[in-house]
N, C-alpha and C positions, 0 to 999 in steps of 0.2 A: 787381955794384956796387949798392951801398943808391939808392933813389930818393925817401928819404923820405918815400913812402908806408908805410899800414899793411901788411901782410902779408894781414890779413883786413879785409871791409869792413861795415859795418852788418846789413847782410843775411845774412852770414855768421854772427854774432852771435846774431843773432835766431833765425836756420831751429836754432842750437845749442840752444840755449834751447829753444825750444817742442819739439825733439826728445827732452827730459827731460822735460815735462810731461804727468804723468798723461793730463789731457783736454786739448781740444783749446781752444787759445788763442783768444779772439776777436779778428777781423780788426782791430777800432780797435785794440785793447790792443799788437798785433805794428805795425801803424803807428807808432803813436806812440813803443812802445820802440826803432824803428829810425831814429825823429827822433833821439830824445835818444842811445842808442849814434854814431849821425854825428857830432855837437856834440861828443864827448869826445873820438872818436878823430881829428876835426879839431881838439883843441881842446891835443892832443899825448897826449893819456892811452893808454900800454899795453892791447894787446888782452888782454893773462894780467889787469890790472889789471880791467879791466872782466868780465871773466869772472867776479873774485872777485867783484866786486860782484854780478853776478848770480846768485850762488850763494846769495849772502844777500836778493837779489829772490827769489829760489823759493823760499827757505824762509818768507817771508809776505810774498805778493806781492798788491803795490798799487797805486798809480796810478805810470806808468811816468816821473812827474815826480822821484819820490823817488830812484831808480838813481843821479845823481851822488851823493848824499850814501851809498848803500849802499857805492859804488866809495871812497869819501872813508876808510869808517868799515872798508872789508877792508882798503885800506891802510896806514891810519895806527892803525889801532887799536893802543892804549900795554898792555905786558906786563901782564897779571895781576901782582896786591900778590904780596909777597917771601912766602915761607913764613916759617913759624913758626923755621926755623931761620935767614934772613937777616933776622930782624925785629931791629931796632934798639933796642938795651936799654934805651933813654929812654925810649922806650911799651913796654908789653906789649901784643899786640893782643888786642881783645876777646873775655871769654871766660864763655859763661852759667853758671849756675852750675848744676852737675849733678847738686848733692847725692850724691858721693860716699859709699861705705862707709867708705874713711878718709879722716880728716879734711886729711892729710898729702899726699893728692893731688889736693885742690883748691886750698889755699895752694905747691901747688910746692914741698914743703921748706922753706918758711921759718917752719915750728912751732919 
């Protein structure tokens, strides 16, 4: 039966973390990221949610104030723009000009 507790707790988070990184983490840095991991996971936020976030902390990681917005921006990050074939024929999406050999495939066909 759920006890709405998290599954994992700050510390577990953290020992995960520093056990991916190259060198070895300094003592404040693993402190203070198992402040802020507590505050989210008291705070209702997913332990997979904060994971992402720190996936995106270790790929350039920095003061461990910024982790809720890392967490904010694995989750909610919005799809990549439509490709070229779902683009909306009111725009054309932008396109440099590449100085084609013909002229007829830089205008698209419309010579």
């Amino acid at each position: 039966m759920p006890t709405g507790k998290p599954s994992v707790n700050a510390g577990d988070l953290v020992a995960e973390y520093v056990a991916g990184c190259p060198k070895p983490v300094p003592a404040k840095v693993r402190g203070h990221l198992g402040k802020v991991i507590k505050e989210l996971l008291d705070g209702g936020t997913g332990d997979d949610d904060i994971r992402a976030g720190l996936r995106l902390y270790a790929a350039k990681p920095m003061s461990p104030s910024v982790l809720p917005s890392m967490v904010h921006e694995a989750i909610n990050a919005q799809p990549a723009a439509p490709s070229h074939a779902g683009q909306s024929a009111a725009r054309s999406p932008y396109r440099p000009f590449a100085n084609p050999a013909d002229a007829r495939d830089y205008y698209e066909g419309d010579l």
